[in-house]
C-alpha positions in Angstrom: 33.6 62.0 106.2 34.0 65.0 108.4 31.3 68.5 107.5 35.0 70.5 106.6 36.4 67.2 104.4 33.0 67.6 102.6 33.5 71.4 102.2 37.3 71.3 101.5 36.9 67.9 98.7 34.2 69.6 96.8 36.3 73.1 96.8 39.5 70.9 95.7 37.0 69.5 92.3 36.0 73.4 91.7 39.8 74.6 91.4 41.1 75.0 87.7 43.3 71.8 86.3 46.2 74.0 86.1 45.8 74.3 89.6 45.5 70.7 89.8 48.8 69.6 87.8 51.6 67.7 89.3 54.2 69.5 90.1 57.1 69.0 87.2 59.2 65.7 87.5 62.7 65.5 88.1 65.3 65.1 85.7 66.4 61.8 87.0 62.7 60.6 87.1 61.6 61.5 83.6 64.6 59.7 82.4 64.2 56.2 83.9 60.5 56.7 83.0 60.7 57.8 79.3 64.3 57.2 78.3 66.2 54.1 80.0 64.5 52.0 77.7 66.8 53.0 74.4 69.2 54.6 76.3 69.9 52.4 79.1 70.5 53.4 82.8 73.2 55.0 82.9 72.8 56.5 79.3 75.3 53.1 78.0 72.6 52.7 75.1 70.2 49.3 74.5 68.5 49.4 71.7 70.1 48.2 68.0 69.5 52.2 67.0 70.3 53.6 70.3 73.4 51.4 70.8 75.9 54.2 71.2 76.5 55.5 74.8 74.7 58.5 75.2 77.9 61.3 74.8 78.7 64.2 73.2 79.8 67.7 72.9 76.6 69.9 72.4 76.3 72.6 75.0 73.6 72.1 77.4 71.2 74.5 75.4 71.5 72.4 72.6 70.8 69.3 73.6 67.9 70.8 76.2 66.1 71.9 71.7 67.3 68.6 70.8 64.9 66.6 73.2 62.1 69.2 73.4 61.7 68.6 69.4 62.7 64.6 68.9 62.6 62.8 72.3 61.0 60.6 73.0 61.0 59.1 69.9 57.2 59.2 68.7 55.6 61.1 71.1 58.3 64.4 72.0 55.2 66.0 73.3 55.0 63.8 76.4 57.6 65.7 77.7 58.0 69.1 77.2 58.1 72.7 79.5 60.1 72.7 82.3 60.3 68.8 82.5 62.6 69.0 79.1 64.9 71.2 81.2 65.4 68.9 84.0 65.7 65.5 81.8 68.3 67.7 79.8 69.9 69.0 82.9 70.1 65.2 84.1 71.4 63.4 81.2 74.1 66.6 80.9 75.4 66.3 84.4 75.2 62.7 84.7 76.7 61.1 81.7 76.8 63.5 78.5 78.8 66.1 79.2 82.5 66.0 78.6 83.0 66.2 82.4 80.5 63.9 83.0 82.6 61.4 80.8 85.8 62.0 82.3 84.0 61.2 86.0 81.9 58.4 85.1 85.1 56.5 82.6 88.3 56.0 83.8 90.4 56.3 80.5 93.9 54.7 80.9 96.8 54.6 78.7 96.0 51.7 76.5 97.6 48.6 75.5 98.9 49.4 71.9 101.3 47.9 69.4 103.2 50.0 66.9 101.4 51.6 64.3 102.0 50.9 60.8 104.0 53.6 60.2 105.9 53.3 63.6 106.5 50.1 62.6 107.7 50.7 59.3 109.9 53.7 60.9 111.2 51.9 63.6 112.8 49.2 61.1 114.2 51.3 58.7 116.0 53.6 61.4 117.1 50.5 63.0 118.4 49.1 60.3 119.7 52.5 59.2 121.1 53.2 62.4 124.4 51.1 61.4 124.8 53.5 58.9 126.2 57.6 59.1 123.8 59.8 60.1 123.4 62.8 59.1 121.8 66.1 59.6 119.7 67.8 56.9 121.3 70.8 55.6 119.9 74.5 54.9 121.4 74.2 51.3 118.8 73.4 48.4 119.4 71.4 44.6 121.9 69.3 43.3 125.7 69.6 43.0 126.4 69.8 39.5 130.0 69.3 37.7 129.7 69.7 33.9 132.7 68.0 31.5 133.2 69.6 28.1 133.7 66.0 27.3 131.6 62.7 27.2 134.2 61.2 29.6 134.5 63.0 32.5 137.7 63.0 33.1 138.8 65.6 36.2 140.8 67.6 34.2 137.6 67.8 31.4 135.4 69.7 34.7 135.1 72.9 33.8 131.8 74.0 35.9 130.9 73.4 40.1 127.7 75.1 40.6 124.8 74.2 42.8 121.6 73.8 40.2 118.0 74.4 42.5 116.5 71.8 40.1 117.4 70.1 37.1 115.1 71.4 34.4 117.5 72.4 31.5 117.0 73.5 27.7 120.2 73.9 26.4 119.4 74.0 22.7 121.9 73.3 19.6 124.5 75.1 22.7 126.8 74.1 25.2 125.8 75.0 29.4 128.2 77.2 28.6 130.0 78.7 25.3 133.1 79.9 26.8 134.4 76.7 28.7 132.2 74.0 27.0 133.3 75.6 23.2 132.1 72.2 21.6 128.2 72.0 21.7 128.4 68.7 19.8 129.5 67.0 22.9 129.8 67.4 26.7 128.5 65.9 30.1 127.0 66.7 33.3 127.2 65.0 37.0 124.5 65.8 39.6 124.6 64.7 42.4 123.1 64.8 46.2 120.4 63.8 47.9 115.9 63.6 48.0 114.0 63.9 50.6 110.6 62.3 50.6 107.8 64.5 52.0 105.5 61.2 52.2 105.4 57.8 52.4 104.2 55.8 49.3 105.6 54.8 46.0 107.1 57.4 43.8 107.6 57.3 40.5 111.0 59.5 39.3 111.5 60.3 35.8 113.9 61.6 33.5 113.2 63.3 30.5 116.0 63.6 27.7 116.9 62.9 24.6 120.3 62.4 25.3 122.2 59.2 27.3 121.8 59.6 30.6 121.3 56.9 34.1 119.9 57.7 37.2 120.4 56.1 40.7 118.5 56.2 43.8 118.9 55.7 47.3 121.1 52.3 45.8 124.0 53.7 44.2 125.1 50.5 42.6 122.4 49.7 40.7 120.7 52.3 38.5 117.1 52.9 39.4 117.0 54.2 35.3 119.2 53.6 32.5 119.4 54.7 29.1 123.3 54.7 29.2 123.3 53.7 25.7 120.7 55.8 23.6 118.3 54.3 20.5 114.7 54.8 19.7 113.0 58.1 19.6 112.4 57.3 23.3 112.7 61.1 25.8 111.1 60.0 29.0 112.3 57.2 31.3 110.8 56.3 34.4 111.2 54.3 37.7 109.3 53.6 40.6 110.6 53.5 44.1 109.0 53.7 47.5 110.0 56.0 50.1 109.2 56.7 53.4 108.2 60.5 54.7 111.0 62.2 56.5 113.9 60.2 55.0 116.7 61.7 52.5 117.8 59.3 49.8 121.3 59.5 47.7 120.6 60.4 44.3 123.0 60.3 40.9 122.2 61.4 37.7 124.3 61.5 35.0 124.0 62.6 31.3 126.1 62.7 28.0 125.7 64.7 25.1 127.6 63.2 21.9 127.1 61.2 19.1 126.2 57.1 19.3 129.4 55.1 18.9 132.7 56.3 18.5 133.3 58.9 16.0 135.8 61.8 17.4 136.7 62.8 13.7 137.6 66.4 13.1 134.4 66.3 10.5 132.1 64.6 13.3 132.8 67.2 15.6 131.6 70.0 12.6 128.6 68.5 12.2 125.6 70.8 13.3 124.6 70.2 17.1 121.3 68.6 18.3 119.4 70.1 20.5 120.0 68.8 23.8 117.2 69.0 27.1 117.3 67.1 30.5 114.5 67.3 33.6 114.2 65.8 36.6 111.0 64.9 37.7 108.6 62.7 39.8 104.9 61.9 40.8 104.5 61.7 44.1 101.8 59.5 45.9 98.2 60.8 44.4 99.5 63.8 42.7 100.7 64.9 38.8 104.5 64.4 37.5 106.3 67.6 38.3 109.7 68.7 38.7 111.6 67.5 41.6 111.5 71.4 43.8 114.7 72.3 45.1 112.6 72.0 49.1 113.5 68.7 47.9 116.9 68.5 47.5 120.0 69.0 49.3 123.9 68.9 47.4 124.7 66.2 50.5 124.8 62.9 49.6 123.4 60.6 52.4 123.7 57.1 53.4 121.4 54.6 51.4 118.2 54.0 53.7 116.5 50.4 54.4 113.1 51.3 52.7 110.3 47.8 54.3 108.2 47.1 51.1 106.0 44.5 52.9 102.2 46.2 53.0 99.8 45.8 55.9 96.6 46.4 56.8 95.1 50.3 57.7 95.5 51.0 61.0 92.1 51.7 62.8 91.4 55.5 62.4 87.5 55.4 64.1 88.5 58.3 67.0 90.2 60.3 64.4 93.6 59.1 65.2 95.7 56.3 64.5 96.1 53.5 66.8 96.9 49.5 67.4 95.1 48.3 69.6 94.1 45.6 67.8 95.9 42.6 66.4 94.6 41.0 63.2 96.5 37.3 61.9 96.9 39.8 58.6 98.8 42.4 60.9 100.4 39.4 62.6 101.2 38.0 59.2 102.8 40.9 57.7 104.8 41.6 60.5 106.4 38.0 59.9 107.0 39.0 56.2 108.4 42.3 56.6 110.8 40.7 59.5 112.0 38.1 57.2 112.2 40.8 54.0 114.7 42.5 57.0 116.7 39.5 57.7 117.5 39.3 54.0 118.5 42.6 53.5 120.8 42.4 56.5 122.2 39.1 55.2 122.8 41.1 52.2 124.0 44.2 53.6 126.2 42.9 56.4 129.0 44.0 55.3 128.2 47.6 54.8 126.2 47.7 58.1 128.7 46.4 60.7 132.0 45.3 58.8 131.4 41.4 59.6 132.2 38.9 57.0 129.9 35.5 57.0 132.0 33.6 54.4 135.3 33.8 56.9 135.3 31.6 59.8 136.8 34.2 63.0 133.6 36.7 62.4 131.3 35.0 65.5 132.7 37.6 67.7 132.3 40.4 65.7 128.5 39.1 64.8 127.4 39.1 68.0 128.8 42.1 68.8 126.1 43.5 66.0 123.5 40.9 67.2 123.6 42.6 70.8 123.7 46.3 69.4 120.9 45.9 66.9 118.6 44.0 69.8 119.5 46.7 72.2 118.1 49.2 69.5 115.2 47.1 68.7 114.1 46.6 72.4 115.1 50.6 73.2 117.5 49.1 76.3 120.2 47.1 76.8 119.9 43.0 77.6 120.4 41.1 80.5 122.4 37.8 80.4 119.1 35.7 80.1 118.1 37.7 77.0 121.2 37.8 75.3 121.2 33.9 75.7 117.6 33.5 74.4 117.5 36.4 71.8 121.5 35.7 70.1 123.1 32.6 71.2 120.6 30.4 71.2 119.8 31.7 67.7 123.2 31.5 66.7 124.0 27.8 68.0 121.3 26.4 67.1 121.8 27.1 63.3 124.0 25.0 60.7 125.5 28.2 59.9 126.0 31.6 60.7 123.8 33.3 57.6 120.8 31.2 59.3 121.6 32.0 62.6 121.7 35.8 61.3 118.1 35.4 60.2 116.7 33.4 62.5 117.9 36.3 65.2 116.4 38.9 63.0 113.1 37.4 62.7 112.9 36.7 66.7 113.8 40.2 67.8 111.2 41.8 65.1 108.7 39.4 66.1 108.8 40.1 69.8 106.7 41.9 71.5 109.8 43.9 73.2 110.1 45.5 69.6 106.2 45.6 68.5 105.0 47.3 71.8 105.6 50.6 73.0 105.8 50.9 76.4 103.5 48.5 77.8 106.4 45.1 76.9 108.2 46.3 79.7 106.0 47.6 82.3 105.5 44.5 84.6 109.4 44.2 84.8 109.7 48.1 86.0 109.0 49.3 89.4 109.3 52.7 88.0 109.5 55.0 84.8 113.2 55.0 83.8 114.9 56.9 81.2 114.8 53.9 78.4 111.1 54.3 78.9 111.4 58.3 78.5 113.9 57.9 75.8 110.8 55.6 73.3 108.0 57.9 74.4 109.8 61.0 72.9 111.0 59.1 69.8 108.2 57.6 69.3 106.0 60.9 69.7 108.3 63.3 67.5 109.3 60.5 64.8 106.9 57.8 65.3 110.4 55.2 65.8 113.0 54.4 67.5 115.0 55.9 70.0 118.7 57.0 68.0 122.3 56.6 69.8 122.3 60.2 71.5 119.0 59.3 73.3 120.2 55.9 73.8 122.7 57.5 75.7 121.5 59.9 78.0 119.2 57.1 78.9 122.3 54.9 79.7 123.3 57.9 81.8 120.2 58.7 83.6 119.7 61.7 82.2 116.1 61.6 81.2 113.8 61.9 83.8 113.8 65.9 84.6 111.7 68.0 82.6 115.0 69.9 81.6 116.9 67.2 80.6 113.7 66.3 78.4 112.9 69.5 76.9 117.0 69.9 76.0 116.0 66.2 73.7 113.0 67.8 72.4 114.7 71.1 70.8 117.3 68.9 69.4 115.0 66.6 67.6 112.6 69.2 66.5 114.5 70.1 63.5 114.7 66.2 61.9 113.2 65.7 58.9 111.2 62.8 60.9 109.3 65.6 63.0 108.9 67.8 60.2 107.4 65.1 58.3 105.2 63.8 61.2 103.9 67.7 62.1 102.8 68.2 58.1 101.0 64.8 58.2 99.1 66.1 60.9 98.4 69.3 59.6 96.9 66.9 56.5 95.0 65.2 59.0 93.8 68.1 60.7 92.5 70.0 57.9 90.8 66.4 56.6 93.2 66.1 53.2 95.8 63.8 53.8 93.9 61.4 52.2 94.0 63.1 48.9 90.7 64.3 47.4 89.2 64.2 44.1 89.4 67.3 43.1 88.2 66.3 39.8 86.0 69.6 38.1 83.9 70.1 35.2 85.7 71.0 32.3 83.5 73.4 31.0 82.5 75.3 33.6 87.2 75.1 35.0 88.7 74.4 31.7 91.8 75.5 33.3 91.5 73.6 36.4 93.2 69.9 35.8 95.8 67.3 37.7 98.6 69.8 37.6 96.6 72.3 39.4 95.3 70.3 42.0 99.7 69.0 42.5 100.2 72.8 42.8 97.6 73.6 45.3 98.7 71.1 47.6 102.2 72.4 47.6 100.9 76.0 47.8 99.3 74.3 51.2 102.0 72.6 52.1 104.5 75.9 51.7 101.8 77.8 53.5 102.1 75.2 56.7 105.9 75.2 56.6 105.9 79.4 56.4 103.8 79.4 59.4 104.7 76.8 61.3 108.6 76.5 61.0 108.3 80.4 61.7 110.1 82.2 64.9 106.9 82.8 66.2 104.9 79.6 65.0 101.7 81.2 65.7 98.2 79.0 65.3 96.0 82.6 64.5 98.1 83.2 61.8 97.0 79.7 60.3 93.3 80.9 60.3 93.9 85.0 59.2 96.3 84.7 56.9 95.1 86.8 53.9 98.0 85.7 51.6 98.7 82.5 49.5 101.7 81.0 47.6 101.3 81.2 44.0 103.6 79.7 41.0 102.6 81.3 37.9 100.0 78.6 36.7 98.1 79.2 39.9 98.6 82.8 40.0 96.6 83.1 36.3 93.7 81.2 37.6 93.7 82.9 40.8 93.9 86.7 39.8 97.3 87.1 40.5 100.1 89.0 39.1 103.3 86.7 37.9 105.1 85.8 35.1 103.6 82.5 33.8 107.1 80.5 34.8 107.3 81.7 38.1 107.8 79.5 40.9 106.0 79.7 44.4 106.0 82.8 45.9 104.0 84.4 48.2 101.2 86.7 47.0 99.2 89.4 49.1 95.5 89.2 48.7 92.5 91.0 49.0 92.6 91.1 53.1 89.0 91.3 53.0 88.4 87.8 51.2 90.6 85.2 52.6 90.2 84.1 55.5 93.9 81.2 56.4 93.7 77.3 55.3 90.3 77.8 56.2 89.8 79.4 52.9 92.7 77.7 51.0 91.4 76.6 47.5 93.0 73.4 48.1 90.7 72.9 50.7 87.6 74.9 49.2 88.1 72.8 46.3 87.8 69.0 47.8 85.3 70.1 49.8 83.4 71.0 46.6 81.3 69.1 44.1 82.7 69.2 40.5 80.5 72.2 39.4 79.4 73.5 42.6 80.6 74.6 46.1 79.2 72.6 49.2 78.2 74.1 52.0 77.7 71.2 54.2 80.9 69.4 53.5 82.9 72.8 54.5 80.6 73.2 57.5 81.4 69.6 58.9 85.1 70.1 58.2 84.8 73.4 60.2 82.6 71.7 62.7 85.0 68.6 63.2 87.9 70.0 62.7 88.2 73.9 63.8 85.9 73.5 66.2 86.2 69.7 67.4 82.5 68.7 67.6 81.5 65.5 67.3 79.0 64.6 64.7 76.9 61.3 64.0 76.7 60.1 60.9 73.4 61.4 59.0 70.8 58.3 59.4 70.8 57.6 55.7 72.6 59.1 52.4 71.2 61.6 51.1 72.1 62.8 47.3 72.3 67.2 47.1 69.6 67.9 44.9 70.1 68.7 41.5 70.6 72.2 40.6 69.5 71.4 37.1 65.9 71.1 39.1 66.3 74.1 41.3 67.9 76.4 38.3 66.8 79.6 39.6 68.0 79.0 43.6 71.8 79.7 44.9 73.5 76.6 46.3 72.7 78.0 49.5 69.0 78.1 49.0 69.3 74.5 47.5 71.0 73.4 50.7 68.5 75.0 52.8 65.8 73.3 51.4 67.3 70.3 51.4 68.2 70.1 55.1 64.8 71.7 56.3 63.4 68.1 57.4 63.4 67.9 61.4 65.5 65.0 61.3 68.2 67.0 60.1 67.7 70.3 61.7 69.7 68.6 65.0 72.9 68.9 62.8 73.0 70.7 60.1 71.4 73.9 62.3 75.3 74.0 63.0 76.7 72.7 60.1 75.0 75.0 57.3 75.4 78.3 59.1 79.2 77.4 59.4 79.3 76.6 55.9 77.3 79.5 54.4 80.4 81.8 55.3 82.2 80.0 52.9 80.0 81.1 49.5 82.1 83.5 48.3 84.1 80.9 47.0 83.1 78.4 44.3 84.2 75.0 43.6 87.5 75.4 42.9 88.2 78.2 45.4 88.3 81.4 43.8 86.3 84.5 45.3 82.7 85.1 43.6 80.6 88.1 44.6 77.7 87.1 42.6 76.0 83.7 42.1 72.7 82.9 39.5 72.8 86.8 39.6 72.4 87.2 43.0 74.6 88.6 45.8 76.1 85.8 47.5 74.7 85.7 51.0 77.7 84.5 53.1 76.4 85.4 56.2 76.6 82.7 59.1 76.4 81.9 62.8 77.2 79.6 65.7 75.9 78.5 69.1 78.8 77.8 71.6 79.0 75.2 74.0 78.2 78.0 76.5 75.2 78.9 74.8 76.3 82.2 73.2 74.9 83.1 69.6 77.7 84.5 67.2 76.8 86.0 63.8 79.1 86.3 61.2 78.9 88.0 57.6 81.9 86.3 56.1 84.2 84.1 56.4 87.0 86.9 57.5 84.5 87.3 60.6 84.2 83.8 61.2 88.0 83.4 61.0 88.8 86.0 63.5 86.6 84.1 66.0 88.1 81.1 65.0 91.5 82.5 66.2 90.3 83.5 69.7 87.7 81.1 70.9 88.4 78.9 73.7 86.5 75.8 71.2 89.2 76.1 68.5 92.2 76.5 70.5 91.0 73.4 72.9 90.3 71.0 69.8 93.5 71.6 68.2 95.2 70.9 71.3 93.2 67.5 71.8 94.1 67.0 68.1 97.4 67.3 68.2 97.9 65.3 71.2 95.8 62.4 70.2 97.9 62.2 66.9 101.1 62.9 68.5 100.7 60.1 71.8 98.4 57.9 70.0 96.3 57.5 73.6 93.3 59.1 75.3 94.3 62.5 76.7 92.0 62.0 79.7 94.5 58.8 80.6 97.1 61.4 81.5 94.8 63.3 83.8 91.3 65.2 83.8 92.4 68.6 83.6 95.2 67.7 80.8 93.2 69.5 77.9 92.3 72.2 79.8 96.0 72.6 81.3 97.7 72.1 77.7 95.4 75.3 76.5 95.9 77.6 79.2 100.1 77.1 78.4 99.0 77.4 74.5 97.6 80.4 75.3 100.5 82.2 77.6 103.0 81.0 74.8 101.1 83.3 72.0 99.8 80.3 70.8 103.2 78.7 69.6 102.9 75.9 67.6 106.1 74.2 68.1 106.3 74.8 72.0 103.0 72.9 72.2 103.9 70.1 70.5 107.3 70.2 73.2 105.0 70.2 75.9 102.9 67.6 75.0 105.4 65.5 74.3 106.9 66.4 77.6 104.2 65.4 79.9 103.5 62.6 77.7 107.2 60.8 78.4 107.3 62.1 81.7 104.1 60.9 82.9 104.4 58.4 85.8 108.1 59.9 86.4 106.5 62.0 89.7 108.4 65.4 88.3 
């Protein structure tokens, strides 16, 4: 060694160590080094508790705390400094972020069967579809003609009136003195129409203590009859299922008089009995209530085709409804419900197309129905090679025409033209036609079938300009079907359409019960229509809306002012207090315990839903501690010390702070200044994806964010397109999202025109316009 190597190596071993140190490892580097091991590569995951693909949504200052304090697992400290910048950096850019995702998977418009509730749509409209249809009508209640005798005779009618619901007291008296002058006996006819707001089984009842009979959707058979009076018997009931978005014919029919025949002079001066009638029903998950007159409609419809076969959930792990998966129990229902079809055609046949199996020149006219139902079922007409394999081999093969009815029935339902969407047809096109346009847009707006005026535009050509397709979209928006399908999204997006337990304790909310909870829902459910259905349709007004709708049991509980047998009606708050759904008691209320509020339940709905982050599941349940054991600490100080554990702090350092501006409001959603005797410390905050630190002091402050940031108004786009198309937005292009939100925006953040224009792009796609 050289005299200056000497010189220079013993001046290098005098230097300090920090002088010494490496320089700081790239991203890329640290990561095969300390992470590919659990994570994998190319962040695809390895180990059993690392077997998710390393994704997400946190903004890059988040995830850059969440390594510097957990990662690597066991030793975090190996890596920390300006080395836990550039692993976070690396794992961002190369596979975390949401861009990162869209570059490194290739999302495509997947392979998917209908839904459970397409399917169960799709067979009831198709069936339906040989029916009238009809449009609902603006006019609410029941047309009502009462007899001033038990016989109804025309010239007896002495009252036409339109009655909002059917919820009558009439006493020892007549409807009317004047022209019903004999109390003793009389009659009354209602008649119209129901309309379902969800799908499930319903149970209707009538409560009198007088004849009456009720019929339903099937206006031979009565659903209910007590016709002929005895017992002490005053409530009858029935049970029917419905599906959402469909209007059903309805009868009921009641008679005052005596039992048997008497119509003596000295019967008819006996003293009257009282006489009472109500219309009611229990809807899926909810308490018996009167039928509302949103409900009804004085048109009588056609009787619908309502599948009772059940199936299996779809799979909802994304957040949306989807089949892409084929179970034998799926596959075995769908051979029930087609074969509980075929019956009710065989049954029906006559009603539905006019063709008479029992006389022997109806061959003609039953393929004639045979070609029209299969052309509905598949969404476009048959070629000669179809016809032959789907109807006259079907027909010809059977020892008689019934069979060969059925048999057809149950081969059309059970192919895969009817049970796919789009995909059954796609190796026979060379191109997006308007057949294919016509489905997507049924399919997205009423989750079925494509009806006759589609049908024929399609037959025309007329569906592959966005014109022609928005002109489509206007005139389905108004159906029932949409309507339905928009508030079962709403549901979904505010996390309630399953309905929760909003069970409370009885002696803390002895007021609060099974009827409340049934009129908080509709008070939600008004809400949504009022804002929604509006001119302006506008999404801020669904999260700074400082007013709710009130009946008068809710407004006494509430701190409102109206008379105690008030019906809905909307009431003006405090503006300073609520703060949209967000603060909806409905909503404050399930996501409650039964005596206390919970923060981190309405922090996750906020975080999921209003703000569309994705959050893992916690690593293992963890019960809220009891309050019994804290009794001097606020359920936000209980929560806090709960959730101070590391191993929690990665979520609920978002979660908590979101759900602290919610504490004004206790379990069953009414505004509280004061909690254990202390000032309820709503304050709260939020990190954005960009790194920004918001504060808020209330939920009112948290709201108005809510309405302008560029988070909420992106994840209810993605929402709303996810449950509308049922496929991966990204499949329709990388900047979809993004493009979708900008239009939001320019529209003033119009509800209903965003749902047009998704389900525009969405049918158009592949069209090349």
């Amino acid at each position: 060694m050289s005299r200056f190597a000497r010189i220079l190596s013993f001046a290098t071993a005098m230097l300090p160590a920090v002088v010494l140190a490496a320089p700081p490892r790239s991203g890329e580097v640290i990561y095969q080094a300390q992470c590919a091991s659990c994570h994998g590569a190319k962040g695809e995951g390895v180990k059993t508790e690392y077997a998710q693909p390393l994704v997400g949504d946190k903004s890059l200052v988040e995830l850059t705390d969440l390594i510097e304090k957990t990662m690597p697992e066991g030793e975090p400290e190996a890596v920390n400094g300006e080395e836990t910048q550039n692993v976070a950096k690396f794992v961002y850019d190369s596979f975390y972020s949401p861009v990162a995702q869209a570059r490194n998977q290739s999302a495509r418009i997947e392979l998917s069967r209908l839904t459970v509730r397409q399917y169960q749509n799709s067979v009831a409209d198709l069936i339906g579809s040989f029916r009238l249809a009809q449009a609902w009508p603006e006019q609410r209640g029941l047309r009502g003609e009462y007899f001033k005798t038990r016989s109804r005779r025309n010239n007896d009618r002495v009252i036409e009136r339109t009655d909002p619901v059917v919820n009558f007291d009439f006493g020892d008296k007549s409807p009317d003195a004047e022209k019903m002058p004999e109390p003793q006996e009389f009659s009354i006819k209602w008649e119209g129409s129901l309309l379902a707001p969800e799908t499930g089984s319903y149970d209707i009842v009538v409560k009198t203590d007088h004849a009456m009979q009720l019929w339903v959707n099937d206006l031979r058979e009565p659903l209910i009859d007590a016709k002929v009076k005895s017992g002490n018997d005053n409530e009858y009931r029935g049970t029917i299922r419905l599906l959402a978005g469909r209007v059903y014919p309805l009868r009921l029919e009641f008679i005052k008089a005596n039992q048997g025949v008497d119509d003596s002079k000295k019967a008819k001066e006996k003293p009257s009995k009282p006489a009472m009638i109500a219309l009611e029903w229990q809807p899926p998950q909810r308490a018996q209530e009167v039928i509302p007159a949103r409900n009804l409609t004085p048109k009588v419809f056609a009787t619908q085709y309502i599948p009772q076969t059940p199936f299996p959930p779809d799979d909802r792990s994304i957040g949306y409804e989807r089949g892409t998966s084929i179970s034998k129990a799926w596959d075995a229902a769908t051979t029930d419900s087609a074969l509980e079809a075929a019956t009710y055609i065989v049954k029906y046949l006559r009603d539905l197309s006019g063709v008479d199996l029992s006389k022997s020149d109806q061959r003609d006219k039953l393929r004639a129905f045979c070609l029209k139902f299969a052309e509905r079922a598949f969404r476009r007409p048959l070629d000669e090679a179809q016809q032959q394999l789907y109807i006259d081999q079907q027909l010809n093969d059977a020892s008689d025409l019934q069979l060969g009815l059925k048999r057809f029935v149950l081969v059309v339902l059970k192919s895969p033209r009817f049970l796919y969407q789009e995909v059954a047809h796609a190796q026979e096109m060379q191109a997006l036609d308007s057949y294919e346009v016509a489905a997507r847009l049924s399919f997205a707006l009423w989750d079925s079938i494509p009806d006759d005026t589609l049908l024929r535009e399609a037959a025309a050509g007329k569906l592959l300009t966005r014109e022609q397709v928005q002109k489509q979209v206007q005139r389905m928006m108004p159906d029932p079907r949409t309507h339905a399908k928009l508030q079962a999204f709403f549901m979904q997006w505010l996390r309630v359409d399953q309905a929760p337990d909003l069970s409370k304790d009885s002696e803390l909310f002895p007021n609060f019960d099974q009827a409340i909870a049934t009129d908080l829902r509709s008070s939600l459910e008004i809400m949504l229509d009022d804002i929604v259905w509006s001119e302006k349709s506008d999404f801020r007004r669904l999260l700074n809306e400082d007013s709710l709708y009130l009946n008068g049991r809710l407004a006494k509980l509430y701190g409102a002012d109206l008379p105690a047998d008030a019906g809905f009606e909307k009431v003006a708050l405090n503006p300073e207090q609520r703060a949209g759904v967000m603060s909806h008691p409905y909503l404050l209320a399930g996501f409650a315990y039964t005596a206390n509020s919970s923060p981190i339940h309405r922090g996750v709905f906020i975080s999921r839903s209003l703000l569309g982050r994705s959050l893992r599941p916690p690593p293992e349940a963890v019960a809220p501690l009891a309050p019994d054991l804290h009794a001097s600490l606020t359920t936000r100080e209980r929560v806090a010390l709960q959730t101070k554990a590391e191993a929690c702090n990665s979520c609920h350092k978002m979660i908590n702070p979101l759900g602290f501006t919610l504490e004004n409001f206790d379990a069953i959603g009414r505004f509280r200044a004061e909690e254990k005797g202390k000032a309820v410390d709503a304050t709260g905050s939020y990190l954005t994806r960009a790194g920004q630190q918001q504060q808020f002091k209330n939920a009112r402050e948290l709201a108005a964010f809510l309405a302008t940031s560029d988070e909420s108004h992106s994840a209810f786009v993605e929402q709303l397109f996810h449950f509308v198309v049922k496929q991966p937005w990204r499949a329709y292009s990388p900047t979809l999202r993004t493009d979708l939100t900008k239009k939001f925006v320019a529209n003033e953040f119009h509800i209903r025109n965003l749902l047009a224009e998704i389900v525009t792009t969405a049918a158009l796609h592949g069209a090349g316009k």
